[in-house]
PDB file of the backbone (N, CA, C, O) and the ligand in Angstrom, with CONECT records:
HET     ZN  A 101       1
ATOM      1  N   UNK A   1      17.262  -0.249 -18.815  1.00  0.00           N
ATOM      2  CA  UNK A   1      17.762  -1.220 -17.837  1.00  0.00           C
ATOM      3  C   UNK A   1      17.076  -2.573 -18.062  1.00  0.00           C
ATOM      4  O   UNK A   1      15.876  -2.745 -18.277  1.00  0.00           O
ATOM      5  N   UNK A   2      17.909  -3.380 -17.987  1.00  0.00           N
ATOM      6  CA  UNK A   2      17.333  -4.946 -18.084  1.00  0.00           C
ATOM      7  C   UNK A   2      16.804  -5.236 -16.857  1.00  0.00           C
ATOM      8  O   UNK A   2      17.171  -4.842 -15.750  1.00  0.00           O
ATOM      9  N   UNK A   3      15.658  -6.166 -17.246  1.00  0.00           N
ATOM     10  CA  UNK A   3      14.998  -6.708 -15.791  1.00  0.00           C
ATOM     11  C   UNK A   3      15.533  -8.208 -16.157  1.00  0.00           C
ATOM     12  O   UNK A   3      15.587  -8.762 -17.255  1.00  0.00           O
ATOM     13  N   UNK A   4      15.903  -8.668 -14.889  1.00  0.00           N
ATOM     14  CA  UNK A   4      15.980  -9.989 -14.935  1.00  0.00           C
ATOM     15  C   UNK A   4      14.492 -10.929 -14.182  1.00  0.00           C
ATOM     16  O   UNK A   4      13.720 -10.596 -13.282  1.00  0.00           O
ATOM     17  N   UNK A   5      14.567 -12.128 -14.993  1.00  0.00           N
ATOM     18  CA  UNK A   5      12.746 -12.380 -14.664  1.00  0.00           C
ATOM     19  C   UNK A   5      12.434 -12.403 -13.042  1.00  0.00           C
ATOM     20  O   UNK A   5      11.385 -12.009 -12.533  1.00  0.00           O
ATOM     21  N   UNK A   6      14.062 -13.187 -12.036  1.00  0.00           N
ATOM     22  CA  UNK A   6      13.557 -13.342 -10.996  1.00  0.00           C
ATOM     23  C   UNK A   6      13.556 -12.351 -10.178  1.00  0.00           C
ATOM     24  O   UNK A   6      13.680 -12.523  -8.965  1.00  0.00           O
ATOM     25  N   UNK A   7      13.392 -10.988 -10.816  1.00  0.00           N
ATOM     26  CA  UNK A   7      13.256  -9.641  -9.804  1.00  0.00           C
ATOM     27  C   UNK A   7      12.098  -8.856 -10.052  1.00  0.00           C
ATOM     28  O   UNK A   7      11.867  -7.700  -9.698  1.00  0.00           O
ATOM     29  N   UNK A   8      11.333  -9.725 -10.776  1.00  0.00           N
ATOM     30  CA  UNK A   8      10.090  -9.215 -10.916  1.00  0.00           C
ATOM     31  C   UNK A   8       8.630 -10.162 -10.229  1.00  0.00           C
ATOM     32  O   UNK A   8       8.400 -11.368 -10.323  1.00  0.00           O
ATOM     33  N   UNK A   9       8.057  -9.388  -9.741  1.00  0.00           N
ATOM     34  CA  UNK A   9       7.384  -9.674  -8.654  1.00  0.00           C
ATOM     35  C   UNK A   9       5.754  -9.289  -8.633  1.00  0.00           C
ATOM     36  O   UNK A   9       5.233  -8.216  -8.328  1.00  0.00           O
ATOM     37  N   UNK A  10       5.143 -10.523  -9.058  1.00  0.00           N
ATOM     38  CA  UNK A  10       3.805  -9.577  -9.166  1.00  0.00           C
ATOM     39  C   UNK A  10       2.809 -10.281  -8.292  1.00  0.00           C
ATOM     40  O   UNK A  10       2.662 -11.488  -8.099  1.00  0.00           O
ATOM     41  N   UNK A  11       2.117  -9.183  -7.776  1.00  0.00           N
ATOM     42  CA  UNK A  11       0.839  -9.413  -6.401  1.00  0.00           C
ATOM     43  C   UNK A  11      -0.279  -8.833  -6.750  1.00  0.00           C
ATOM     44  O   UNK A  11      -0.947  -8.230  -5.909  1.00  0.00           O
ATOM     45  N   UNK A  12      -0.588  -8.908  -7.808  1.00  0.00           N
ATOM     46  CA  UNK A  12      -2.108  -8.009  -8.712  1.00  0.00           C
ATOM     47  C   UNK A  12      -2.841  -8.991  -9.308  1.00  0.00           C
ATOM     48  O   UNK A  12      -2.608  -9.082 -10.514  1.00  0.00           O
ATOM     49  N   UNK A  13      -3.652  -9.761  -8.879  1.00  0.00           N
ATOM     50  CA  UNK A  13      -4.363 -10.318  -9.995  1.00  0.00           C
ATOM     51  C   UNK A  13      -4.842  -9.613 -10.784  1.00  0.00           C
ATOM     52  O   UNK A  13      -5.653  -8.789 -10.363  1.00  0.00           O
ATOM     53  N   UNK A  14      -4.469  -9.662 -12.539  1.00  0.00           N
ATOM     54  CA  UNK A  14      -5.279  -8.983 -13.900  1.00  0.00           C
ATOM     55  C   UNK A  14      -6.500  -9.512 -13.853  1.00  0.00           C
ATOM     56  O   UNK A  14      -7.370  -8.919 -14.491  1.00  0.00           O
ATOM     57  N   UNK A  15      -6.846 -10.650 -13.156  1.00  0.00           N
ATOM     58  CA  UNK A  15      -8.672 -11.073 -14.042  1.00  0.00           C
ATOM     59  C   UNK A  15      -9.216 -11.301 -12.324  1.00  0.00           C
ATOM     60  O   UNK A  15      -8.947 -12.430 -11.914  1.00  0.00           O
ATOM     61  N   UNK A  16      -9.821 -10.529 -11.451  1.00  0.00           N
ATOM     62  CA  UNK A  16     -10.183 -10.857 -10.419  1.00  0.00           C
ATOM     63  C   UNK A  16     -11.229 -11.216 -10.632  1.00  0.00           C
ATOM     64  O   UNK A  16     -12.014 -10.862 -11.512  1.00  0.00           O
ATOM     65  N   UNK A  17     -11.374 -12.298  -9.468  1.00  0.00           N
ATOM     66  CA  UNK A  17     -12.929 -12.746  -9.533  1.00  0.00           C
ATOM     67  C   UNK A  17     -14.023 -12.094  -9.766  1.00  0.00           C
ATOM     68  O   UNK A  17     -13.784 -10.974 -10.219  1.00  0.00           O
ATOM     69  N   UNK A  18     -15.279 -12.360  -9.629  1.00  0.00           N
ATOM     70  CA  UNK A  18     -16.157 -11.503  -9.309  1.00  0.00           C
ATOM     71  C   UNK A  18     -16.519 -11.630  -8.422  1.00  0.00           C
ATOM     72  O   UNK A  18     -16.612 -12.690  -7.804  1.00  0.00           O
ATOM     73  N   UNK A  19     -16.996 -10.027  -7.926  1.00  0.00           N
ATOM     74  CA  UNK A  19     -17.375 -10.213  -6.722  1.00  0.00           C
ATOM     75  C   UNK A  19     -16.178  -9.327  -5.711  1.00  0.00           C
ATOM     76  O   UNK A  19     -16.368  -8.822  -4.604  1.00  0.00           O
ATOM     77  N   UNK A  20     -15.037  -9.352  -6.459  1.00  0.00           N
ATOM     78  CA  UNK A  20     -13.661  -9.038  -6.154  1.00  0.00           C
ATOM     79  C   UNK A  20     -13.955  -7.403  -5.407  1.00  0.00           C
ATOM     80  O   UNK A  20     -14.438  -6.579  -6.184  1.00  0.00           O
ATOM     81  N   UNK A  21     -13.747  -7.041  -4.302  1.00  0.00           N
ATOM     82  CA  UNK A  21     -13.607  -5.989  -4.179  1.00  0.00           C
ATOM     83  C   UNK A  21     -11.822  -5.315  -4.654  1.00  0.00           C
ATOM     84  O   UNK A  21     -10.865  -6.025  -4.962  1.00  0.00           O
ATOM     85  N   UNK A  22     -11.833  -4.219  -4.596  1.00  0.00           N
ATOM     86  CA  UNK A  22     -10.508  -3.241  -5.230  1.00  0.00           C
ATOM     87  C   UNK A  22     -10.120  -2.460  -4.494  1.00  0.00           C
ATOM     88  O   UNK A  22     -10.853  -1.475  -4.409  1.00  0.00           O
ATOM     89  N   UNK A  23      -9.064  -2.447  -3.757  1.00  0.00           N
ATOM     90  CA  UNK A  23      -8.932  -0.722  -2.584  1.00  0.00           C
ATOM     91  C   UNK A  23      -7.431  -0.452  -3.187  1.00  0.00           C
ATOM     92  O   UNK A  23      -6.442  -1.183  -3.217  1.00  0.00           O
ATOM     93  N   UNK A  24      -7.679   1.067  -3.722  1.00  0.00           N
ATOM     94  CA  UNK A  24      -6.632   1.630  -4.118  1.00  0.00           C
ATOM     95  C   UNK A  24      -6.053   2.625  -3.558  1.00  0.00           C
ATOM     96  O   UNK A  24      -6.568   3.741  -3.491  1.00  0.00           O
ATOM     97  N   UNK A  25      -4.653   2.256  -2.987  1.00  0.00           N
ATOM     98  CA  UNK A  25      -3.922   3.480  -1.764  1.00  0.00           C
ATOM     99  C   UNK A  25      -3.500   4.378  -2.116  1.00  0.00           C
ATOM    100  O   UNK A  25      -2.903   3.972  -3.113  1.00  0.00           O
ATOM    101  N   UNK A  26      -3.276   5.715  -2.048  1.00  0.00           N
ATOM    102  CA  UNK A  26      -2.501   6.399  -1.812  1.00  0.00           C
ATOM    103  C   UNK A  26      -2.552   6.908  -0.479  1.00  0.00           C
ATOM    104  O   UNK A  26      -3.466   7.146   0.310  1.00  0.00           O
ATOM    105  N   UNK A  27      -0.944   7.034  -0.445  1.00  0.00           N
ATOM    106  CA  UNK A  27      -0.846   7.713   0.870  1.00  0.00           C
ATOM    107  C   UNK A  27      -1.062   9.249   0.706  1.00  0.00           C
ATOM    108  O   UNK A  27      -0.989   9.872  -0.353  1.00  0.00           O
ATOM    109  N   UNK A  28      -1.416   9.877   2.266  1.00  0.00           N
ATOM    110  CA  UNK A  28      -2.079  11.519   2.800  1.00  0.00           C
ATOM    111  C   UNK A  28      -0.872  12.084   2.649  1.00  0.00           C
ATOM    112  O   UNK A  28      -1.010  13.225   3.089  1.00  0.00           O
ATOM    113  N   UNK A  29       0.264  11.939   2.268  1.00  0.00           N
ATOM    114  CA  UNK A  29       1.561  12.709   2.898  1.00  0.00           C
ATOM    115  C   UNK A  29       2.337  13.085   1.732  1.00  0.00           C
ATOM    116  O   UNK A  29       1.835  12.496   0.774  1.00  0.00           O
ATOM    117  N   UNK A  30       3.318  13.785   1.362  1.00  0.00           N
ATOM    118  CA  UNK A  30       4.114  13.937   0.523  1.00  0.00           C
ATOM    119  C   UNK A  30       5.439  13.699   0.837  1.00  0.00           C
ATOM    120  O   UNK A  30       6.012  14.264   1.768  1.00  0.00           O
ATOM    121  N   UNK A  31       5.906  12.957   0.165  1.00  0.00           N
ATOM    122  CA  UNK A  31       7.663  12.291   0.717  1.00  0.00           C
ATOM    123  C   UNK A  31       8.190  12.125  -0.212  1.00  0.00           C
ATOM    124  O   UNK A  31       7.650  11.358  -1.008  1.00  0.00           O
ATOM    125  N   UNK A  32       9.504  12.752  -0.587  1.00  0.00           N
ATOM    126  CA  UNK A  32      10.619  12.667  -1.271  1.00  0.00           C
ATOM    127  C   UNK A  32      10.987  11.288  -2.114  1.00  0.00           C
ATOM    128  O   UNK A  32      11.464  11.097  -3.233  1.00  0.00           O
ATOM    129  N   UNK A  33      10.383  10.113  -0.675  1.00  0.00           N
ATOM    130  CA  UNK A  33      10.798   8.677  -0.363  1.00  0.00           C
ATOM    131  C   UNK A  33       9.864   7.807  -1.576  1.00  0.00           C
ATOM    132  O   UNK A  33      10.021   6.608  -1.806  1.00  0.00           O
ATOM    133  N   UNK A  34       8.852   8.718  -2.291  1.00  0.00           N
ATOM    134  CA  UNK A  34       7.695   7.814  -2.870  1.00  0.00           C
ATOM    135  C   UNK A  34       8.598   8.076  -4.025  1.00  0.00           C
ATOM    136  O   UNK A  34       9.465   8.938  -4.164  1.00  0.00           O
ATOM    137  N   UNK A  35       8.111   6.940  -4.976  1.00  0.00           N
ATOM    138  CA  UNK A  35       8.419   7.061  -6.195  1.00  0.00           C
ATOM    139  C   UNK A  35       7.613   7.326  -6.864  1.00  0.00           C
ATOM    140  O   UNK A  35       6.514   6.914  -6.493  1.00  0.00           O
ATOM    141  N   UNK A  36       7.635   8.036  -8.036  1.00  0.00           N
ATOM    142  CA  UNK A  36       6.586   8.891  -8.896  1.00  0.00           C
ATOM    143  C   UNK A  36       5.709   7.869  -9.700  1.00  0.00           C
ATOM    144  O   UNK A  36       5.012   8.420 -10.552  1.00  0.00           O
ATOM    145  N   UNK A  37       5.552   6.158  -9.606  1.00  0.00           N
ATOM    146  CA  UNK A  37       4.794   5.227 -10.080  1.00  0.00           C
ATOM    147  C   UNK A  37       4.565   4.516  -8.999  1.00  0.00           C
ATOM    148  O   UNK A  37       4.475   3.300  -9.171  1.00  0.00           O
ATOM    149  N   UNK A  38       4.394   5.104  -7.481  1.00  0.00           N
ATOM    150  CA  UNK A  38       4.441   3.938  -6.501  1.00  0.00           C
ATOM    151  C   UNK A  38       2.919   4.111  -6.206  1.00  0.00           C
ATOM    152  O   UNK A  38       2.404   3.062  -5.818  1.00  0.00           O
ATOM    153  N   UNK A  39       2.418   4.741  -6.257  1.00  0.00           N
ATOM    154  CA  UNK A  39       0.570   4.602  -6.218  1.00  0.00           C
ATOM    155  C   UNK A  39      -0.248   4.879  -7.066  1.00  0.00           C
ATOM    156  O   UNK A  39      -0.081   5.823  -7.839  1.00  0.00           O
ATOM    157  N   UNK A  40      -1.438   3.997  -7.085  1.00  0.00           N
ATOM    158  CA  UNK A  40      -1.808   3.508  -6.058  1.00  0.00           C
ATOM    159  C   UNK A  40      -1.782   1.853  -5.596  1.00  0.00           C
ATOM    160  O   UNK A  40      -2.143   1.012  -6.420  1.00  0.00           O
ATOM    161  N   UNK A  41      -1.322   1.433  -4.197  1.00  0.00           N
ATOM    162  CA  UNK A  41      -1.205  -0.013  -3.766  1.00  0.00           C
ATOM    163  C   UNK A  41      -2.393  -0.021  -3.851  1.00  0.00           C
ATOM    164  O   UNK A  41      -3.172   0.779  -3.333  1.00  0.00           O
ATOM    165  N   UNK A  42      -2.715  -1.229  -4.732  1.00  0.00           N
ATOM    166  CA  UNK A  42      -3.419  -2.323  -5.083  1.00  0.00           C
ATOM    167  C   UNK A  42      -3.900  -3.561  -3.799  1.00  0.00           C
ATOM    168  O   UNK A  42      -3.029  -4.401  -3.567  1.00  0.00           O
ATOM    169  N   UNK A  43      -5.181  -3.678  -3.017  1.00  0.00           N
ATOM    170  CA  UNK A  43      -5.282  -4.692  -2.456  1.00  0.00           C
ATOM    171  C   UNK A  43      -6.543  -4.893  -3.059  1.00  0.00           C
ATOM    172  O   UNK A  43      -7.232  -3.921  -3.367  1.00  0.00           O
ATOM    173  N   UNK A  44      -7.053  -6.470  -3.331  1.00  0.00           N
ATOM    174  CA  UNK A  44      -7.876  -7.583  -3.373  1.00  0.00           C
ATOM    175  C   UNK A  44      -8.706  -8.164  -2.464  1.00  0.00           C
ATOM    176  O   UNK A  44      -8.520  -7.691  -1.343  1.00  0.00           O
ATOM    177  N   UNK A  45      -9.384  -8.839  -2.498  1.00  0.00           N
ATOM    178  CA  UNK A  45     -10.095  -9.400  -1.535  1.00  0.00           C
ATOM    179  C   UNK A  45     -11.601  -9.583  -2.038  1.00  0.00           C
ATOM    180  O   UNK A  45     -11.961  -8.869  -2.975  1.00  0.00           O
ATOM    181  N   UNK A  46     -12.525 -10.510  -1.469  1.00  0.00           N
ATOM    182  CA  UNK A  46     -13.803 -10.710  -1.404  1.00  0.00           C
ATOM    183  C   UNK A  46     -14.588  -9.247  -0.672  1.00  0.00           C
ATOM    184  O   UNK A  46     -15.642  -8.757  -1.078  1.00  0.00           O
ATOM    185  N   UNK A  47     -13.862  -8.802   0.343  1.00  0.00           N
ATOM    186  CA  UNK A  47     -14.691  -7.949   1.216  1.00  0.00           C
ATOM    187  C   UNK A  47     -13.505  -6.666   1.250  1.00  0.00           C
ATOM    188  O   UNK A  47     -12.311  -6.720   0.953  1.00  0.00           O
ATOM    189  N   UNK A  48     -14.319  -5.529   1.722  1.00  0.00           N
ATOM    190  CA  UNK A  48     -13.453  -3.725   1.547  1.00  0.00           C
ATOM    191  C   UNK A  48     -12.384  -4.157   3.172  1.00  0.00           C
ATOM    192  O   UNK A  48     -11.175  -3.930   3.236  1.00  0.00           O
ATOM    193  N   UNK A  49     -13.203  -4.784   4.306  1.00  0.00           N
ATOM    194  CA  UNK A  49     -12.342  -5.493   5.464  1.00  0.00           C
ATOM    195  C   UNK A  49     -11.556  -6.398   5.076  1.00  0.00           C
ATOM    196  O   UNK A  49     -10.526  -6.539   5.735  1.00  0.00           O
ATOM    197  N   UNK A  50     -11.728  -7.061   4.197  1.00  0.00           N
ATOM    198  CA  UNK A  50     -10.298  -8.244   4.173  1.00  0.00           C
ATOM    199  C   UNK A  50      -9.014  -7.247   3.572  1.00  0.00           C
ATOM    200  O   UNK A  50      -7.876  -7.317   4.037  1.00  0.00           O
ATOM    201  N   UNK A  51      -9.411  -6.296   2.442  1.00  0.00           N
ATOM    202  CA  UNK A  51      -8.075  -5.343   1.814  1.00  0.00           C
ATOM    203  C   UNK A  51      -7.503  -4.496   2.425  1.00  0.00           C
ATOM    204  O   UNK A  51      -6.439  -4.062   1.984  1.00  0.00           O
ATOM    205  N   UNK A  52      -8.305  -3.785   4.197  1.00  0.00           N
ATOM    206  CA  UNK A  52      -7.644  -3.445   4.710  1.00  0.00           C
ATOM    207  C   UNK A  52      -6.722  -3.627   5.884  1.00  0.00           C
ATOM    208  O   UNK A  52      -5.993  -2.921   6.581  1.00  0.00           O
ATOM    209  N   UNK A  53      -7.236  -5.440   5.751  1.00  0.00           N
ATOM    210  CA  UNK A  53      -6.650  -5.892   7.024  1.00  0.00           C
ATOM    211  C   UNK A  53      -5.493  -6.708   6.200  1.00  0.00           C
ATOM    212  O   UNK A  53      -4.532  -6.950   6.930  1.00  0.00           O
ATOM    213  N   UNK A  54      -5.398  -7.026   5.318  1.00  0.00           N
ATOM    214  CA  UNK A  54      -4.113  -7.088   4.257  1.00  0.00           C
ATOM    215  C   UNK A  54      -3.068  -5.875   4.037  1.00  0.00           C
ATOM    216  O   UNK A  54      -1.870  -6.090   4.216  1.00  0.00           O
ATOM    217  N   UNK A  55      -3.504  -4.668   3.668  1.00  0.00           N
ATOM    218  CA  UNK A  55      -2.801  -3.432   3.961  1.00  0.00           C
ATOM    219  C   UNK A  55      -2.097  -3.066   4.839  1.00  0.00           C
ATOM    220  O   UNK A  55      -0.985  -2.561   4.685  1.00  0.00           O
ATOM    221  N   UNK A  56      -2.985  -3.395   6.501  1.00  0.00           N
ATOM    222  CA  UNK A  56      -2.441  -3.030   7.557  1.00  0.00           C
ATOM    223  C   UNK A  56      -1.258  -3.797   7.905  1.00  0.00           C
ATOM    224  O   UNK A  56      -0.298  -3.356   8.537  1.00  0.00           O
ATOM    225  N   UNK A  57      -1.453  -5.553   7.226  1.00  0.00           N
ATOM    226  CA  UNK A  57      -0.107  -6.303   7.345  1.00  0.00           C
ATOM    227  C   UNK A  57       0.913  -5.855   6.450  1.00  0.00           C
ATOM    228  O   UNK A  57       1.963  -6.474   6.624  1.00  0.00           O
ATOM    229  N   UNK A  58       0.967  -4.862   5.420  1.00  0.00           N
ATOM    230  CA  UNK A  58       1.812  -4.966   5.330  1.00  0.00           C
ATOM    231  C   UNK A  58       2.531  -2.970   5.574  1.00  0.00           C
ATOM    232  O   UNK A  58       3.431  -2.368   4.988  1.00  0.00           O
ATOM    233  N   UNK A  59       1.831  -2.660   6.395  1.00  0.00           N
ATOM    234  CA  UNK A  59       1.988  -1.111   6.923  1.00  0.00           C
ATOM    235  C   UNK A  59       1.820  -0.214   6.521  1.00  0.00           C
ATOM    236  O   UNK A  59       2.642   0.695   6.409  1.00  0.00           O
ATOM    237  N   UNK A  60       0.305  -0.216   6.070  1.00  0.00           N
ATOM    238  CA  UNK A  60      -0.374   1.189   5.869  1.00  0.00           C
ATOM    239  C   UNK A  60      -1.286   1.095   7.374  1.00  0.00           C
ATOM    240  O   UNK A  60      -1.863   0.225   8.027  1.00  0.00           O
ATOM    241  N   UNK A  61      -1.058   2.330   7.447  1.00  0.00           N
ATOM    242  CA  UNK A  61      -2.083   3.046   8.431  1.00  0.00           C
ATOM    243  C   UNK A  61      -3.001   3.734   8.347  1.00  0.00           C
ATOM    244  O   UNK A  61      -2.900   4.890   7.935  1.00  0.00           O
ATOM    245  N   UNK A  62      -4.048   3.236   8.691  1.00  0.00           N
ATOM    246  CA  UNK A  62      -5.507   4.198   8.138  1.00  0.00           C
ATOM    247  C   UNK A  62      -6.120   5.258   9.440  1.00  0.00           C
ATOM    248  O   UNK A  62      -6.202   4.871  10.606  1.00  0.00           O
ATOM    249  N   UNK A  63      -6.476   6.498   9.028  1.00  0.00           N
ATOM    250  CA  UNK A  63      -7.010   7.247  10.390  1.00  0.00           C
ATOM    251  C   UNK A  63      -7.789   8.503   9.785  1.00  0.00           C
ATOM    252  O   UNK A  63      -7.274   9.273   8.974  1.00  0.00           O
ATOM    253  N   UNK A  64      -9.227   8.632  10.325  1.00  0.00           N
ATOM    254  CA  UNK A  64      -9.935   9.727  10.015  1.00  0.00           C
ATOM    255  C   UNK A  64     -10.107   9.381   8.183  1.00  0.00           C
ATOM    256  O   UNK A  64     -10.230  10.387   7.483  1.00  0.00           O
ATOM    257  N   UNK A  65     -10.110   8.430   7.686  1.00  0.00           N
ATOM    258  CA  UNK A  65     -10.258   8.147   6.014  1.00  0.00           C
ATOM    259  C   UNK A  65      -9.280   8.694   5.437  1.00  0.00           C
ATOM    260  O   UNK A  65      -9.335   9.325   4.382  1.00  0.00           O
ATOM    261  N   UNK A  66      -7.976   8.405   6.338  1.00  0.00           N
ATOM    262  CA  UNK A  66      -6.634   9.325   5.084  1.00  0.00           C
ATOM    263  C   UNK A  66      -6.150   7.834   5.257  1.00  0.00           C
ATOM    264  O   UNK A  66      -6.626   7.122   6.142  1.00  0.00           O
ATOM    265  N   UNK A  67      -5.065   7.332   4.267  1.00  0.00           N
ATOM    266  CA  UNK A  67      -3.871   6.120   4.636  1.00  0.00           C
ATOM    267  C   UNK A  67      -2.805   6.833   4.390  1.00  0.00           C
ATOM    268  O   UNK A  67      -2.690   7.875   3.744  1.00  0.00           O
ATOM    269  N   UNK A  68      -1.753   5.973   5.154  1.00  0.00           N
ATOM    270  CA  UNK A  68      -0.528   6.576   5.533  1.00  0.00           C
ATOM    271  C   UNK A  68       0.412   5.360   4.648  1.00  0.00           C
ATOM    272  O   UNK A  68       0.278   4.147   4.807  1.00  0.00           O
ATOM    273  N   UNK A  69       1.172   5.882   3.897  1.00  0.00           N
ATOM    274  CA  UNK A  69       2.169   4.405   3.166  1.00  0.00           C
ATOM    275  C   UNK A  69       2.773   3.823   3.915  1.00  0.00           C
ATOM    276  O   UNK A  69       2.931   4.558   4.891  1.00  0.00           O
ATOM    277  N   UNK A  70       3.411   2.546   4.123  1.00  0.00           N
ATOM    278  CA  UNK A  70       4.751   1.942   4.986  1.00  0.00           C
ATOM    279  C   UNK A  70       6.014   2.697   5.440  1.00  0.00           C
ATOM    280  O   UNK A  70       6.644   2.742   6.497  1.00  0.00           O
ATOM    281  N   UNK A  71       6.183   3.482   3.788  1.00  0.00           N
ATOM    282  CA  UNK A  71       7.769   4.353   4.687  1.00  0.00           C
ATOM    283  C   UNK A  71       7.163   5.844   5.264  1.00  0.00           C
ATOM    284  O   UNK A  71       7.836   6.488   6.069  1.00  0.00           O
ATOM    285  N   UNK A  72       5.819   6.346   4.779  1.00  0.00           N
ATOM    286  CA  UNK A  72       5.579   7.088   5.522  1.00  0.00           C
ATOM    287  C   UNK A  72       5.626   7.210   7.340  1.00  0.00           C
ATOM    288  O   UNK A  72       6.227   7.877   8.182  1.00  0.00           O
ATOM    289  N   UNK A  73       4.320   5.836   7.291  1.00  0.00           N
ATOM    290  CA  UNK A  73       4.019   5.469   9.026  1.00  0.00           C
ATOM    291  C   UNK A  73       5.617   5.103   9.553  1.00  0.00           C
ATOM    292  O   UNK A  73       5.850   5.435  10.716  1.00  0.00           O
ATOM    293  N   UNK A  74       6.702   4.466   8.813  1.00  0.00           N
ATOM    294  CA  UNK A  74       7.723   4.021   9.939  1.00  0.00           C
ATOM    295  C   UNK A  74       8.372   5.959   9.753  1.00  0.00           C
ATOM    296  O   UNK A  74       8.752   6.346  10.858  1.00  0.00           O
ATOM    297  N   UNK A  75       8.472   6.686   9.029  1.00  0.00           N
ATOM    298  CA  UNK A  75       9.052   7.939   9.190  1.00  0.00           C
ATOM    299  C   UNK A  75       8.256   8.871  10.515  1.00  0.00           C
ATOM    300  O   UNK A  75       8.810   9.758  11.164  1.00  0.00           O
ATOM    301  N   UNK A  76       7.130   8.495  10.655  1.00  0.00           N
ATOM    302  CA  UNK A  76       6.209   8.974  11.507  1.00  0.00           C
ATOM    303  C   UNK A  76       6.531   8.444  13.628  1.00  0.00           C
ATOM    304  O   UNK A  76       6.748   9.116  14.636  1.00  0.00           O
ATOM    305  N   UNK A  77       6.404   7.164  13.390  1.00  0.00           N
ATOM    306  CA  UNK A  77       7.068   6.182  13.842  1.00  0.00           C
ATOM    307  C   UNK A  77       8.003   6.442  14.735  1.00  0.00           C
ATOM    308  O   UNK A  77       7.937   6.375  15.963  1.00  0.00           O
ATOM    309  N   UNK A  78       9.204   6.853  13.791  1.00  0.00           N
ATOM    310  CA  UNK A  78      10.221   7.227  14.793  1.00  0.00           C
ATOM    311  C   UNK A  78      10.811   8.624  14.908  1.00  0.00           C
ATOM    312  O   UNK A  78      11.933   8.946  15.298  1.00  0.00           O
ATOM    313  N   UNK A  79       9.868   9.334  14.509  1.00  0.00           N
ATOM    314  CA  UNK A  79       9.493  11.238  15.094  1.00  0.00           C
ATOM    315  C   UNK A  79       9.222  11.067  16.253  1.00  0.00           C
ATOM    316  O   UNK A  79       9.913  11.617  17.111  1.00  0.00           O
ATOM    317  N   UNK A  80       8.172  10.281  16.592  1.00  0.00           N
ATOM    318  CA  UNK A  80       7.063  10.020  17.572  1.00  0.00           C
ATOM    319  C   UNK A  80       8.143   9.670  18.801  1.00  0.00           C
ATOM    320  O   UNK A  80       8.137  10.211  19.907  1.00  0.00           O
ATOM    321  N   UNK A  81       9.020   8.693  18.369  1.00  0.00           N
ATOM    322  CA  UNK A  81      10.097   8.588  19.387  1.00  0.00           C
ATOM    323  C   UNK A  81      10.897   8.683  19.567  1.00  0.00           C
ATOM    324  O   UNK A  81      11.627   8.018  20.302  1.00  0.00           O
ATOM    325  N   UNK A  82      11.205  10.080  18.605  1.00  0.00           N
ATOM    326  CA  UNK A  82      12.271  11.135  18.903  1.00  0.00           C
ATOM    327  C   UNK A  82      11.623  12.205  20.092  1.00  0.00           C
ATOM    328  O   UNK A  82      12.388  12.734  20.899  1.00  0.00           O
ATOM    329  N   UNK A  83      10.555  12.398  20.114  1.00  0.00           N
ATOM    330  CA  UNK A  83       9.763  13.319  20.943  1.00  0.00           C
ATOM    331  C   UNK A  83      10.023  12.901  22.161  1.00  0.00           C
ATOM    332  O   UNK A  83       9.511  13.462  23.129  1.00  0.00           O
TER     333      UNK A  83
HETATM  334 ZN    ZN A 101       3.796   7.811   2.127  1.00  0.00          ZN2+
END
């Protein structure tokens, strides 16, 4: 499959600073929904608090030291308010 350039999208810096902390996600759960190259999300930052308060914007959920992925927590989400 051809990629065309403007559908490629990159949020990784290759040469991080130093100093750079690294938090690498996987999500606790097993879902159909993941794709077999989708972890681990990659966050950056100066500090291990700035990558997870970057994460959390963009919807991982962290609890008891497990993370939860984005389509995991919204699958979770709305169980919760199916109940
Ligand atoms: Zn997940």
């Amino acid at each position: 499959m051809k990629l065309e350039h403007k559908e490629l999208k990159r949020d990784i810096d290759p040469f991080p600073p130093i100093g750079c902390y690294l938090l690498d996600l996987y999500c606790q759960w097993e879902n159909p929904e993941h794709k077999y190259n989708e972890f681990p999300h990659q966050f950056t930052a100066e500090k291990g608090s700035t990558c997870r308060k970057e994460a959390r914007k963009k919807g991982w959920k962290f609890s008891d030291g497990f993370a939860t992925c984005p389509k995991c927590a919204k699958i979770l989400l709305e169980n919760k308010s199916l109940k």
